[in-house]
C-alpha positions in Angstrom: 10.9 10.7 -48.2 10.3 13.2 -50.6 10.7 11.1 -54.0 8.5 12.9 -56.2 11.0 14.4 -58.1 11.7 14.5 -61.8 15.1 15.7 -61.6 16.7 18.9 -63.5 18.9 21.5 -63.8 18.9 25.2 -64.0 20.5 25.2 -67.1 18.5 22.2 -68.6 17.6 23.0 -72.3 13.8 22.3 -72.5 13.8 20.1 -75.8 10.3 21.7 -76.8 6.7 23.2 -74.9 3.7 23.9 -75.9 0.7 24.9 -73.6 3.0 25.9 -70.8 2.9 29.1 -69.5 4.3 32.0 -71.2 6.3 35.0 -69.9 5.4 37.7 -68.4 7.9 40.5 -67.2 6.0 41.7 -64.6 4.6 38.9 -62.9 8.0 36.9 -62.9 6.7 33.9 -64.7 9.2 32.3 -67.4 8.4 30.2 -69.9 10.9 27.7 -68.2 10.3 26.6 -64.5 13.0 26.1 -62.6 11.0 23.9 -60.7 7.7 22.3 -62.1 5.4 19.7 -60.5 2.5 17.9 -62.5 1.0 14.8 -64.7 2.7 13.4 -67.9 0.6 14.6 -70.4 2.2 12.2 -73.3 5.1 9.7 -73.5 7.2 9.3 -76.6 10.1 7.3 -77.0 12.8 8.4 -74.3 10.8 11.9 -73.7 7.7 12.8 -72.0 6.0 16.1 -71.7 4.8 17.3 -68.4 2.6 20.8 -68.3 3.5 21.4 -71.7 6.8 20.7 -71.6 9.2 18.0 -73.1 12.0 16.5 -71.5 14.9 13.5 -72.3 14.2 10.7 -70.1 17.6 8.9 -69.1 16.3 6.9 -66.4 13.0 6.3 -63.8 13.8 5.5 -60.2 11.1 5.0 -57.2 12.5 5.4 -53.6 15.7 5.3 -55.2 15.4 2.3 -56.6 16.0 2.1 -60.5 12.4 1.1 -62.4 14.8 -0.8 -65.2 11.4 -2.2 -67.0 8.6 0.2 -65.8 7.5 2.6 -68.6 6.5 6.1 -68.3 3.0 6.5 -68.9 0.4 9.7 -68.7 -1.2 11.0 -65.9 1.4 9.8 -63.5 2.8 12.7 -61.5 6.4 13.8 -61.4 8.5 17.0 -60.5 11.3 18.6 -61.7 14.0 20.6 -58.8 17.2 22.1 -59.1 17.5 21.2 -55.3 18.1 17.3 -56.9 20.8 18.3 -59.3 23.1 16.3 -57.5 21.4 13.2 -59.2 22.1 14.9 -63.2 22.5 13.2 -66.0 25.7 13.3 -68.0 23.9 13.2 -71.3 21.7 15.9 -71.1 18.9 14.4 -70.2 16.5 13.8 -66.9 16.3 11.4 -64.4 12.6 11.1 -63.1 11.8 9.9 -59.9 8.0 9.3 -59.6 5.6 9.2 -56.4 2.3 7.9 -56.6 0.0 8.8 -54.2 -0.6 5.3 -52.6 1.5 1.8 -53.5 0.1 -1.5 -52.7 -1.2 -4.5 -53.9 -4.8 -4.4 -55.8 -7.2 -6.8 -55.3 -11.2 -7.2 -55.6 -10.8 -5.9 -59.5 -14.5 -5.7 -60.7 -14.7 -3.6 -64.3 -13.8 0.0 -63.3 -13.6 -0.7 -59.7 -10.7 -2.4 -57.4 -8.7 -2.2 -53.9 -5.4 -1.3 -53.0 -4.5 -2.5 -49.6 -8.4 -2.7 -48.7 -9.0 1.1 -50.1 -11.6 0.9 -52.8 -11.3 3.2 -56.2 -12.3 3.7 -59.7 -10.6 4.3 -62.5 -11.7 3.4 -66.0 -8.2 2.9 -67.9 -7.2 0.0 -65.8 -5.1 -2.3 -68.1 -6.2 -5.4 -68.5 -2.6 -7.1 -67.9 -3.0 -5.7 -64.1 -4.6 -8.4 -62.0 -5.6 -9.1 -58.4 -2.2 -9.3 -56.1 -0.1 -7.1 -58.5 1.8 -4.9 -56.8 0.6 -1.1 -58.6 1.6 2.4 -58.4 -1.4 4.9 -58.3 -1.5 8.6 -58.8 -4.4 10.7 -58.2 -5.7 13.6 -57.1 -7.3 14.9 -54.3 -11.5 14.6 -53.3 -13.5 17.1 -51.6 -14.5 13.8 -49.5 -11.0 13.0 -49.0 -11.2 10.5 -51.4 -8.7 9.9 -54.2 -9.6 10.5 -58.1 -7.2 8.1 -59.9 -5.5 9.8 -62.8 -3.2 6.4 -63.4 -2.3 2.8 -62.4 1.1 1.5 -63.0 2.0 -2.1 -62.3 5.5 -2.8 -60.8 7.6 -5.6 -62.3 8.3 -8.7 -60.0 11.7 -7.7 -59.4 10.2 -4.2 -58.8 8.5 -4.7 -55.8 8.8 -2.6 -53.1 8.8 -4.1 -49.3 6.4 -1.8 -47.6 3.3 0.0 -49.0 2.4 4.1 -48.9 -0.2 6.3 -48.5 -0.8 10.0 -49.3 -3.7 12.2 -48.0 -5.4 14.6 -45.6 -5.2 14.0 -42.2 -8.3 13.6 -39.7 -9.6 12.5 -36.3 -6.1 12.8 -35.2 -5.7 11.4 -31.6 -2.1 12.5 -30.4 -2.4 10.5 -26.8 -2.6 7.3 -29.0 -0.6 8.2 -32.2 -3.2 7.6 -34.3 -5.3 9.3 -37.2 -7.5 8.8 -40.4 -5.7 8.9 -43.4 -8.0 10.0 -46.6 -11.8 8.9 -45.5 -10.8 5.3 -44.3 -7.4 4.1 -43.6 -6.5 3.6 -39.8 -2.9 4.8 -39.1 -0.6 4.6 -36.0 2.4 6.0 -35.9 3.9 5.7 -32.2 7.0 4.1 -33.5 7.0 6.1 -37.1 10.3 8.3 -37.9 8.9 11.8 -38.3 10.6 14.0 -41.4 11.6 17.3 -39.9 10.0 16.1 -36.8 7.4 17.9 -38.2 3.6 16.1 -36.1 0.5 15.7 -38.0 -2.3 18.2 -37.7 -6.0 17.4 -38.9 -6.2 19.0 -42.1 -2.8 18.2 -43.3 -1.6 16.6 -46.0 1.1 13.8 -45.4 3.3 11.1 -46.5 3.4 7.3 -45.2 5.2 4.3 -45.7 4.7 1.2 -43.6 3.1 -2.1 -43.8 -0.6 -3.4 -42.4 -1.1 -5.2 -39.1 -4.8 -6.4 -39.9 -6.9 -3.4 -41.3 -4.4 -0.6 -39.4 -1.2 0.6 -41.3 1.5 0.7 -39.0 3.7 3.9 -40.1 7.6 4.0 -40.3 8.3 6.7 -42.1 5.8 10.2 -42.2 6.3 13.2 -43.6 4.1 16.4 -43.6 3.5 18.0 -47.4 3.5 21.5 -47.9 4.3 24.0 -50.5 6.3 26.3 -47.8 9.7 25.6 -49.6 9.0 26.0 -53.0 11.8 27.5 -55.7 10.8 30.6 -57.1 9.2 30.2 -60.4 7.9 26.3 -59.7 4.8 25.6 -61.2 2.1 23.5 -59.4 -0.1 21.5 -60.6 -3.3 20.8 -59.0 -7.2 20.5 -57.3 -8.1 23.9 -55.6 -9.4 23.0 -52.7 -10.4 25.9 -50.8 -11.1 30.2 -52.0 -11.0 32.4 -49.8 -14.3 34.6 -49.7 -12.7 37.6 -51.6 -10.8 35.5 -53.7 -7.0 37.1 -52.3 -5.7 33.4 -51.6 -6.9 29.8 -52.2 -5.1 26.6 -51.2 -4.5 23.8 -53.3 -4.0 20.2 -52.9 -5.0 20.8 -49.3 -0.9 21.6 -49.1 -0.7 25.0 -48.5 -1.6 28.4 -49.6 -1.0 31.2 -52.8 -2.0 34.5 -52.6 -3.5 36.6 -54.9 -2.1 39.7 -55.9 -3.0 42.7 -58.8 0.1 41.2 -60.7 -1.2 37.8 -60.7 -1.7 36.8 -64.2 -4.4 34.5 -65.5 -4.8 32.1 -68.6 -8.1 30.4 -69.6 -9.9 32.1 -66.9 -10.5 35.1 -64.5 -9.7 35.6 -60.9 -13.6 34.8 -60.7 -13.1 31.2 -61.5 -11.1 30.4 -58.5 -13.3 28.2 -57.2 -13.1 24.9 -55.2 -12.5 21.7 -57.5 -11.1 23.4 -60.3 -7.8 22.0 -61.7 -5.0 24.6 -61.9 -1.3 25.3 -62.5 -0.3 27.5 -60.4 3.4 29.6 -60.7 4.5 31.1 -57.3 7.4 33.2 -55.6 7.7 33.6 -51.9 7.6 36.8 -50.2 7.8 36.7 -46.7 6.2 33.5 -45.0 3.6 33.6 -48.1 3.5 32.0 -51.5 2.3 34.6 -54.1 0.5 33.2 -57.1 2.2 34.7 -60.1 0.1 32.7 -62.5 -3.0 31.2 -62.6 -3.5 28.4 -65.5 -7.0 26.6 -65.2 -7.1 23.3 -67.3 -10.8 23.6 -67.9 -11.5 20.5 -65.5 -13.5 20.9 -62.9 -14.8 18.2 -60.1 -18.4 19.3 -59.2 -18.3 17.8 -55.6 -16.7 20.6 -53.5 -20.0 23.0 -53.5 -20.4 22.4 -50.0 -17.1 21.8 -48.9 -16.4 26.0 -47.7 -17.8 26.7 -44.4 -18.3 30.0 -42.7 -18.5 30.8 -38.6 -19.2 34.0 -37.3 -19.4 34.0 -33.5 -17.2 34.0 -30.1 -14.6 31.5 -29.3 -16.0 29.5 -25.7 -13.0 27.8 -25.1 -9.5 26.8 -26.6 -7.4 23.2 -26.6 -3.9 24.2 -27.9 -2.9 20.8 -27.3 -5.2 19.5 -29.8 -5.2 22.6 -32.1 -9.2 23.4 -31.7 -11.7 25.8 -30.1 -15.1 26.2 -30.0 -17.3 28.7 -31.2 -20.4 29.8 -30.4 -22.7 30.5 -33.5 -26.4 31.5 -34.0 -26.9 28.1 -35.5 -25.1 26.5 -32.4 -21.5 25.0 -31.2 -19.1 23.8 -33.7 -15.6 22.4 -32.7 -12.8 23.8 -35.9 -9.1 22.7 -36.0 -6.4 24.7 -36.8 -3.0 23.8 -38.1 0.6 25.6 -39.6 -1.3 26.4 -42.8 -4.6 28.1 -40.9 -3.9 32.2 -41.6 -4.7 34.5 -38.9 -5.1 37.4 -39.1 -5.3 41.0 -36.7 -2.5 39.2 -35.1 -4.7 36.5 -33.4 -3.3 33.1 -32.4 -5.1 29.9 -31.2 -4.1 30.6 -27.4 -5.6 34.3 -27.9 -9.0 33.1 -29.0 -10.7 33.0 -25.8 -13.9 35.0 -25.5 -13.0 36.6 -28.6 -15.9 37.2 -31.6 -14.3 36.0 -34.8 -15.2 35.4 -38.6 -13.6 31.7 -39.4 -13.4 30.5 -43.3 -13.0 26.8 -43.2 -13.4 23.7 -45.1 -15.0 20.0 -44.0 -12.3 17.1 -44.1 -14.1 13.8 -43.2 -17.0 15.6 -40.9 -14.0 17.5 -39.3 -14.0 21.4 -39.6 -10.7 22.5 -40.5 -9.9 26.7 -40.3 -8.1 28.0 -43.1 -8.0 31.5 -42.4 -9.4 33.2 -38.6 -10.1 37.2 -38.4 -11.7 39.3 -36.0 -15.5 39.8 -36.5 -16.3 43.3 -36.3 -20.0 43.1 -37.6 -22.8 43.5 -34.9 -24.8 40.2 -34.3 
C-alpha cells in the first residue's frame, strides 16, 4: 500500500538543485538524498523539482496503475527510494508514483469550498475544469484539528478512475471490540474485514492508510496500513507539519508519523533550534541510531499554520489505573482526571511501560487529536506537589 513513491536510484544523477540542503561533513547530510519525500515545487516539461531538486520524469503511476494523461502539477506529494529501484527507468530518468492523501469523488463545489466523499475542504486553486462527480486526487497536509490543508487537487481522467476511494489521517475514538475508529475529525471507519499491512492494528494517535469504498456515511476498509517514519534510509529528507516539541526541544514529531531527535550536531537552515515549534513546516534529514530517528537537518520553509497553540498538553500527577488493552491510563491531576492514550510512537522514559504505570507519579507531554489526549513522551515526576 505504500505508493507514495517517486522512484530512484542510488546512483541517479540529480539533473540540477537549488534550495536543497547542503552538505555538511559532520552532521551526515548530502546534498543528494538517497531518499527524499516532499511537494513538487514546479513542473517543466518531462522534469519536476521536488525540495529543490530536479528530476527526468519518464512516467506517473498511482496504485500501480500508469496515469498515461494525468500531468504532474505542484504541491502534489511524491517520494523518491532506493528500496523501489526495482521499478528504474532505462533512460535515466524517474518513475513517480504519487499518493494523495484522500481519492474520491468531489461534490457540493461552492467557490473555494467542496466535498470529497462527504468530507468538506477548501482550497483556493481549484481548477475550474474539475466539476461535481469528478473523480480527484488531493494532497494536503496535516491540521492541528485533524483536519486536512489542501496543498493540490488533481482530477483523474475517465479511463483513470480508480474502483475504491482512500483516506489518510490520524486515528481517534478507536473502538477495538467493534473495529471501528475516526479517521481525521469526521470519517467513520470499520475495518473488521480490512487486510492489515504488517498486521500492524491502529492505535489513537496514529497516522494510517485506507482504501475501501462507502456503505452510507461509514467507509468500509479493505486495505490499512499504519504510517510511520521507523524505516526510513539514512539521509531521506522529510518533508512536513511539526506537530508536536518536546518541552526542551530534544525531539519533535512530525506529520503525526513519528519522531526525530535533536542532537548538538543537528544542523539548522532558516531558523534556530528555538523555532521548533508546532505548525511550522520543515524538511527534516534523519539517520537512525538505535530504535530513534536523529534529525541531522532541520530546514524550516518559513510557513507556519497558527492553529496548533493549544494543541501541547502537560500532566503532572499519579497514574489511578491502567487499560493495556485499549492503550490508556488515568491520571490524577490538580486540575482533575484526564484519560491519555498511548501508542508505538509514545517515548517512555526511566524505563516505564504502560503496564508499570500504576500508582506511579509521572510528568506526561501530550498533544489533543479530536478531544482525545494522546502521550507522546511519559517520565517519572520527581518534583514535589
Amino acid at each position: 500500500m505504500k505508493k507514495l513513491a517517486l522512484v530512484s536510484l542510488m546512483g541517479l544523477v540529480l539533473v540540477g538543485c537549488g534550495g536543497g540542503s547542503g552538505s555538511d561533513s559532520d552532521s551526515g547530510v548530502s546534498v543528494k538524498p538517497t531518499s527524499l519525500q516532499g511537494t513538487i515545487d514546479s513542473v517543466s516539461g518531462d522534469s519536476i523539482v521536488v525540495n529543490g531538486y530536479s528530476y527526468q520524469v519518464t512516467s506517473v503511476t498511482y496504485n500501480n496503475e500508469t496515469l498515461i494523461e494525468t500531468k504532474l502539477q505542484p504541491n502534489m506529494t511524491v517520494e523518491i527510494s532506493p528500496a523501489n529501484s526495482v521499478a528504474r527507468s532505462t533512460s535515466g530518468g524517474v518513475i513517480v508514483n504519487v499518493e494523495p492523501t484522500m481519492v474520491g469523488q468531489i461534490s457540493d463545489i461552492d467557490g473555494t469550498t467542496f466535498k470529497v466523499n462527504g468530507v468538506e475542504l477548501n482550497f483556493s486553486g481549484l481548477h475550474a475544469d474539475i466539476q461535481a462527480g469528478d473523480w480527484v486526487m488531493v494532497s494536503s497536509l496535516p491540521t492541528a484539528n485533524a483536519g486536512y490543508k489542501v496543498l493540490s487537487v488533481v482530477k483523474f481522467d475517465a479511463e483513470e478512475e480508480p474502483n475504491k476511494v482512500e483516506f489518510e489521517g490520524v486515528v481517534s475514538q478507536l473502538d477495538i471490540n467493534n473495529k471501528s475508529f475516526t479517521l481525521g475529525s469526521s470519517i467513520a471507519v470499520e475495518y473488521s474485514v480490512a487486510t492489515l499491512e504488517d498486521n500492524v492494528e491502529p492505535q489513537n494517535g496514529l497516522w494510517v492508510e485506507v482504501e475501501g469504498s462507502f456503505d452510507g456515511s461509514k467507509l468500509i476498509a479493505d486495505e490499512l496500513e499504519v504510517e510511520d517514519y521507523q524505516d526510513l534510509n539514512d539521509g531521506t529528507e522529510v518533508e512536513g507539519i511539526i506537530t508536536w516539541v518536546e518541552s526542551d526541544s530534544s525531539s519533535f514529531q512530525l506529520n503525526y508519523r513519528g519522531q526525530f531527535a535533536v542532537t548538538a550536531k543537528t544542523r539548522f537552515e532558516d531558523g534556530t533550534k528555538i523555532n521548533l515549534k508546532a505548525g511550522e513546516r520543515v524538511e527534516v534529514t534523519s539517520q537512525k541510531q538505535g530504535d530513534q530517528q536523529i534529525a541531522l537537518e532541520v530546514e524550516f520553509e518559513n510557513d507556519h499554520d497558527g492553529d496548533w497553540n493549544d494543541n501541547d498538553i502537560d500532566f503532572e500527577g499519579t497514574v489511578s489505573t491502567i487499560d493495556e488493552a485499549s492503550n490508556n491510563f488515568v491520571i490524577n491531576t490538580k486540575n482533575g482526571q484526564f484519560t491519555v492514550f498511548v501508542n508505538s510512537s509514545t517515548q517512555f522514559e526511566d524505563g516505564l511501560t504502560l503496564g508499570s504505570l500504576a500508582s506511579v507519579r509521572v510528568e506526561v507531554e501530550a498533544i489533543m487529536v479530536n478531544n482525545e489526549y494522546i502521550a507522546t513522551e511519559i517520565e517519572l515526576d520527581t518534583q514535589d506537589d
